[in-house]
C-alpha positions in Angstrom: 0.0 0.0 0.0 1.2 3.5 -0.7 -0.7 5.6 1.4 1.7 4.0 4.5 4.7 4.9 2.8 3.5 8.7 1.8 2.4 8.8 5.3 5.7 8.3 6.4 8.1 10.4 4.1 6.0 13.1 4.8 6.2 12.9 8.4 10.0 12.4 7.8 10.3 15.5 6.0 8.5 17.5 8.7 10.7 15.9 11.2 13.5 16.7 9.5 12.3 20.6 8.6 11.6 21.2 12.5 15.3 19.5 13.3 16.7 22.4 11.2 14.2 24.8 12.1 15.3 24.4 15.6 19.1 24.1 14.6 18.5 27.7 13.2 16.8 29.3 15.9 20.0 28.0 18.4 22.7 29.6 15.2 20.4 33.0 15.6 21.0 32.4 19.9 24.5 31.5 19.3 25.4 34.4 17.4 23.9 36.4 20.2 25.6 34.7 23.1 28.9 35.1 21.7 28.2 39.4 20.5 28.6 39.9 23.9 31.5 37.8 24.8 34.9 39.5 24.7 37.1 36.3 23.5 37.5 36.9 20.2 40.5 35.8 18.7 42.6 37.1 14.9 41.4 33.8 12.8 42.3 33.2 9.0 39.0 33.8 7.3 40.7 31.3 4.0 41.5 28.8 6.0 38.2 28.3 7.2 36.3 29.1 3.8 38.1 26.4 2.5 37.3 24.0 5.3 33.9 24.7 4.9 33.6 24.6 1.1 35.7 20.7 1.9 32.7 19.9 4.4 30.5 20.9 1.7 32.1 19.0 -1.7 29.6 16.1 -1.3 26.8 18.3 -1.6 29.2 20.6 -4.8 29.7 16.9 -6.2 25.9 15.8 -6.1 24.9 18.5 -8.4 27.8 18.6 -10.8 28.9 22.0 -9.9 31.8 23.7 -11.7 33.4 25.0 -8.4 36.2 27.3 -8.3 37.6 28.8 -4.9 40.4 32.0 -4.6 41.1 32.9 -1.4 43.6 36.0 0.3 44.7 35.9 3.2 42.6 37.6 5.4 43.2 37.9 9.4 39.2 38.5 11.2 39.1 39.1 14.7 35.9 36.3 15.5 34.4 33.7 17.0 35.6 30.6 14.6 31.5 29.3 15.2 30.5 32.7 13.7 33.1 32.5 10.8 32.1 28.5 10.0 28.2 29.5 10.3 28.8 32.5 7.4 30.3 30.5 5.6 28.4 27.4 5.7 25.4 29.6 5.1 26.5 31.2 2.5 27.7 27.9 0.4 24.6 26.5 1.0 22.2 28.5 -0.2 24.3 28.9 -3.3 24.7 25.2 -3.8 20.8 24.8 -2.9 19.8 28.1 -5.8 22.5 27.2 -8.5 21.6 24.6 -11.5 22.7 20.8 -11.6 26.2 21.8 -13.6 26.4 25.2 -13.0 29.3 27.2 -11.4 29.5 28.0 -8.0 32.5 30.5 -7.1 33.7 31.6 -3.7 36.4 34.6 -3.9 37.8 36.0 -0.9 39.9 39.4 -1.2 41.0 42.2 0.5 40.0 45.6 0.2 41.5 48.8 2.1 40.6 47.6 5.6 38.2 44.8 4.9 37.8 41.1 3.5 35.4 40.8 0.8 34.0 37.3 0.9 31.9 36.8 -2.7 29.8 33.6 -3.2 28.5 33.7 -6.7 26.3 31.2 -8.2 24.2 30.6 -11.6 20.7 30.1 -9.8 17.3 32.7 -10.7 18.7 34.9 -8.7 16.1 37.3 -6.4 13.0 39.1 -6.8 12.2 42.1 -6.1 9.0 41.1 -4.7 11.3 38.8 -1.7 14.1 41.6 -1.6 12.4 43.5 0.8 11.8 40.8 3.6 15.1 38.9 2.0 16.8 39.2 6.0 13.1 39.1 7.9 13.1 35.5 9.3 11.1 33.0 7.6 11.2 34.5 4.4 13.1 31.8 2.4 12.8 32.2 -1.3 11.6 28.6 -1.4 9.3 27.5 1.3 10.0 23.5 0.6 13.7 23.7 1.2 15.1 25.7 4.1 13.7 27.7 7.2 14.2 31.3 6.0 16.8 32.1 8.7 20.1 31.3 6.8 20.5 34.4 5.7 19.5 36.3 8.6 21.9 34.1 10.5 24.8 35.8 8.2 23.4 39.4 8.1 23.6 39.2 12.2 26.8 37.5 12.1 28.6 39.9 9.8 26.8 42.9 12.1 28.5 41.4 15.1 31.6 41.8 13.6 31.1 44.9 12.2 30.9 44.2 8.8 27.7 44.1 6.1 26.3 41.7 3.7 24.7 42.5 0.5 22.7 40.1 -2.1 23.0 41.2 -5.7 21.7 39.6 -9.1 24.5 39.2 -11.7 22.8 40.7 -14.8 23.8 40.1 -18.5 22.2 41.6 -21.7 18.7 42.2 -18.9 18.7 38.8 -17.8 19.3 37.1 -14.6 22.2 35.1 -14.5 22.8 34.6 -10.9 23.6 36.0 -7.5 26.5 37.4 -5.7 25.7 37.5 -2.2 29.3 39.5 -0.8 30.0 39.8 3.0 32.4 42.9 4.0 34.2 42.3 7.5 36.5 44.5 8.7 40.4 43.1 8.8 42.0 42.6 12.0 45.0 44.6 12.5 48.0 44.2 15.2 48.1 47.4 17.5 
Protein backbone atom coordinates (compact mmCIF):
# COMPACT_ATOMS: atom_id res chain seq x y z
CA UNK A 1 0.00 0.00 0.00
CA UNK A 2 1.22 3.54 -0.73
CA UNK A 3 -0.67 5.59 1.40
CA UNK A 4 1.74 4.04 4.47
CA UNK A 5 4.73 4.86 2.83
CA UNK A 6 3.50 8.73 1.81
CA UNK A 7 2.40 8.76 5.32
CA UNK A 8 5.66 8.26 6.40
CA UNK A 9 8.09 10.42 4.10
CA UNK A 10 6.00 13.14 4.78
CA UNK A 11 6.21 12.91 8.40
CA UNK A 12 10.04 12.43 7.82
CA UNK A 13 10.30 15.54 6.05
CA UNK A 14 8.47 17.48 8.72
CA UNK A 15 10.70 15.86 11.23
CA UNK A 16 13.52 16.67 9.50
CA UNK A 17 12.35 20.57 8.63
CA UNK A 18 11.55 21.21 12.52
CA UNK A 19 15.30 19.54 13.31
CA UNK A 20 16.71 22.43 11.22
CA UNK A 21 14.18 24.81 12.10
CA UNK A 22 15.31 24.38 15.58
CA UNK A 23 19.07 24.07 14.60
CA UNK A 24 18.48 27.70 13.20
CA UNK A 25 16.85 29.32 15.93
CA UNK A 26 19.98 27.98 18.45
CA UNK A 27 22.69 29.63 15.22
CA UNK A 28 20.37 33.04 15.57
CA UNK A 29 20.98 32.36 19.93
CA UNK A 30 24.51 31.50 19.30
CA UNK A 31 25.41 34.45 17.39
CA UNK A 32 23.91 36.36 20.19
CA UNK A 33 25.60 34.71 23.11
CA UNK A 34 28.86 35.08 21.74
CA UNK A 35 28.23 39.44 20.45
CA UNK A 36 28.63 39.90 23.93
CA UNK A 37 31.52 37.78 24.80
CA UNK A 38 34.87 39.48 24.71
CA UNK A 39 37.12 36.30 23.46
CA UNK A 40 37.46 36.91 20.19
CA UNK A 41 40.47 35.83 18.74
CA UNK A 42 42.58 37.09 14.90
CA UNK A 43 41.44 33.76 12.83
CA UNK A 44 42.30 33.24 8.97
CA UNK A 45 39.00 33.80 7.30
CA UNK A 46 40.74 31.34 4.00
CA UNK A 47 41.49 28.80 6.04
CA UNK A 48 38.16 28.34 7.18
CA UNK A 49 36.29 29.06 3.79
CA UNK A 50 38.08 26.44 2.51
CA UNK A 51 37.28 23.97 5.33
CA UNK A 52 33.92 24.73 4.92
CA UNK A 53 33.59 24.58 1.14
CA UNK A 54 35.74 20.74 1.89
CA UNK A 55 32.67 19.89 4.39
CA UNK A 56 30.53 20.94 1.70
CA UNK A 57 32.14 18.98 -1.66
CA UNK A 58 29.59 16.12 -1.25
CA UNK A 59 26.84 18.33 -1.60
CA UNK A 60 29.15 20.61 -4.77
CA UNK A 61 29.67 16.93 -6.16
CA UNK A 62 25.88 15.79 -6.12
CA UNK A 63 24.89 18.46 -8.35
CA UNK A 64 27.78 18.62 -10.82
CA UNK A 65 28.86 21.98 -9.94
CA UNK A 66 31.82 23.66 -11.71
CA UNK A 67 33.45 24.98 -8.43
CA UNK A 68 36.20 27.30 -8.32
CA UNK A 69 37.63 28.78 -4.91
CA UNK A 70 40.44 32.05 -4.64
CA UNK A 71 41.09 32.87 -1.44
CA UNK A 72 43.57 36.03 0.25
CA UNK A 73 44.67 35.89 3.22
CA UNK A 74 42.56 37.59 5.39
CA UNK A 75 43.24 37.90 9.38
CA UNK A 76 39.23 38.51 11.17
CA UNK A 77 39.10 39.11 14.73
CA UNK A 78 35.85 36.26 15.51
CA UNK A 79 34.36 33.67 17.02
CA UNK A 80 35.60 30.62 14.56
CA UNK A 81 31.47 29.27 15.21
CA UNK A 82 30.49 32.72 13.73
CA UNK A 83 33.14 32.50 10.79
CA UNK A 84 32.11 28.48 10.04
CA UNK A 85 28.18 29.54 10.34
CA UNK A 86 28.75 32.48 7.43
CA UNK A 87 30.31 30.55 5.58
CA UNK A 88 28.37 27.38 5.67
CA UNK A 89 25.39 29.62 5.15
CA UNK A 90 26.52 31.25 2.49
CA UNK A 91 27.66 27.87 0.40
CA UNK A 92 24.62 26.47 1.04
CA UNK A 93 22.21 28.48 -0.24
CA UNK A 94 24.27 28.93 -3.33
CA UNK A 95 24.67 25.21 -3.81
CA UNK A 96 20.83 24.79 -2.86
CA UNK A 97 19.82 28.15 -5.84
CA UNK A 98 22.53 27.17 -8.45
CA UNK A 99 21.56 24.59 -11.48
CA UNK A 100 22.69 20.81 -11.63
CA UNK A 101 26.25 21.76 -13.60
CA UNK A 102 26.44 25.18 -13.03
CA UNK A 103 29.30 27.21 -11.38
CA UNK A 104 29.50 27.97 -7.97
CA UNK A 105 32.53 30.50 -7.14
CA UNK A 106 33.75 31.60 -3.68
CA UNK A 107 36.39 34.64 -3.89
CA UNK A 108 37.79 36.01 -0.95
CA UNK A 109 39.93 39.36 -1.20
CA UNK A 110 41.02 42.16 0.52
CA UNK A 111 39.99 45.59 0.16
CA UNK A 112 41.48 48.76 2.09
CA UNK A 113 40.64 47.56 5.58
CA UNK A 114 38.24 44.80 4.90
CA UNK A 115 37.77 41.08 3.54
CA UNK A 116 35.37 40.84 0.78
CA UNK A 117 33.99 37.33 0.93
CA UNK A 118 31.90 36.79 -2.71
CA UNK A 119 29.79 33.59 -3.16
CA UNK A 120 28.54 33.66 -6.67
CA UNK A 121 26.26 31.20 -8.18
CA UNK A 122 24.16 30.56 -11.55
CA UNK A 123 20.72 30.07 -9.84
CA UNK A 124 17.28 32.74 -10.72
CA UNK A 125 18.71 34.92 -8.65
CA UNK A 126 16.12 37.30 -6.40
CA UNK A 127 13.01 39.05 -6.78
CA UNK A 128 12.21 42.08 -6.10
CA UNK A 129 8.98 41.13 -4.71
CA UNK A 130 11.28 38.83 -1.73
CA UNK A 131 14.08 41.56 -1.59
CA UNK A 132 12.43 43.46 0.77
CA UNK A 133 11.79 40.79 3.64
CA UNK A 134 15.09 38.86 1.97
CA UNK A 135 16.81 39.21 6.01
CA UNK A 136 13.09 39.14 7.92
CA UNK A 137 13.09 35.49 9.31
CA UNK A 138 11.14 33.04 7.60
CA UNK A 139 11.24 34.45 4.41
CA UNK A 140 13.07 31.78 2.37
CA UNK A 141 12.79 32.21 -1.34
CA UNK A 142 11.56 28.64 -1.44
CA UNK A 143 9.33 27.49 1.34
CA UNK A 144 9.99 23.50 0.57
CA UNK A 145 13.67 23.68 1.15
CA UNK A 146 15.11 25.75 4.10
CA UNK A 147 13.69 27.71 7.25
CA UNK A 148 14.16 31.31 5.97
CA UNK A 149 16.78 32.10 8.69
CA UNK A 150 20.07 31.30 6.79
CA UNK A 151 20.55 34.41 5.72
CA UNK A 152 19.47 36.28 8.56
CA UNK A 153 21.85 34.15 10.50
CA UNK A 154 24.75 35.75 8.24
CA UNK A 155 23.43 39.37 8.10
CA UNK A 156 23.58 39.23 12.19
CA UNK A 157 26.84 37.46 12.10
CA UNK A 158 28.59 39.94 9.84
CA UNK A 159 26.80 42.92 12.11
CA UNK A 160 28.54 41.37 15.12
CA UNK A 161 31.59 41.79 13.56
CA UNK A 162 31.08 44.93 12.18
CA UNK A 163 30.92 44.22 8.79
CA UNK A 164 27.68 44.08 6.13
CA UNK A 165 26.26 41.71 3.69
CA UNK A 166 24.68 42.55 0.46
CA UNK A 167 22.68 40.08 -2.12
CA UNK A 168 23.01 41.18 -5.71
CA UNK A 169 21.72 39.60 -9.08
CA UNK A 170 24.48 39.23 -11.68
CA UNK A 171 22.76 40.67 -14.76
CA UNK A 172 23.78 40.11 -18.49
CA UNK A 173 22.17 41.63 -21.66
CA UNK A 174 18.70 42.18 -18.85
CA UNK A 175 18.68 38.84 -17.80
CA UNK A 176 19.27 37.08 -14.62
CA UNK A 177 22.22 35.15 -14.50
CA UNK A 178 22.81 34.63 -10.88
CA UNK A 179 23.55 35.97 -7.51
CA UNK A 180 26.50 37.40 -5.74
CA UNK A 181 25.71 37.52 -2.16
CA UNK A 182 29.29 39.49 -0.82
CA UNK A 183 29.98 39.84 2.99
CA UNK A 184 32.45 42.94 3.99
CA UNK A 185 34.24 42.34 7.52
CA UNK A 186 36.54 44.53 8.68
CA UNK A 187 40.43 43.10 8.81
CA UNK A 188 42.01 42.64 12.05
CA UNK A 189 44.96 44.65 12.53
CA UNK A 190 47.95 44.19 15.16
CA UNK A 191 48.11 47.43 17.52
Amino acid sequence: DVAPLQALREINDTVTHAIELANQMLALAKVEQLRQQSDAQPLELAAIVRSVALDLSPLIAEKNLQFDIETDPARIRAHEWMLRELSRNLLHNAIQHGPERSCLSVQLVTEDRYAVLTVADDGPGIGEELRGRLFQPFSASDNHSGSGLGLMICREIALALGGSIALENRVRHGRVIGLDATVLLPLFRDA
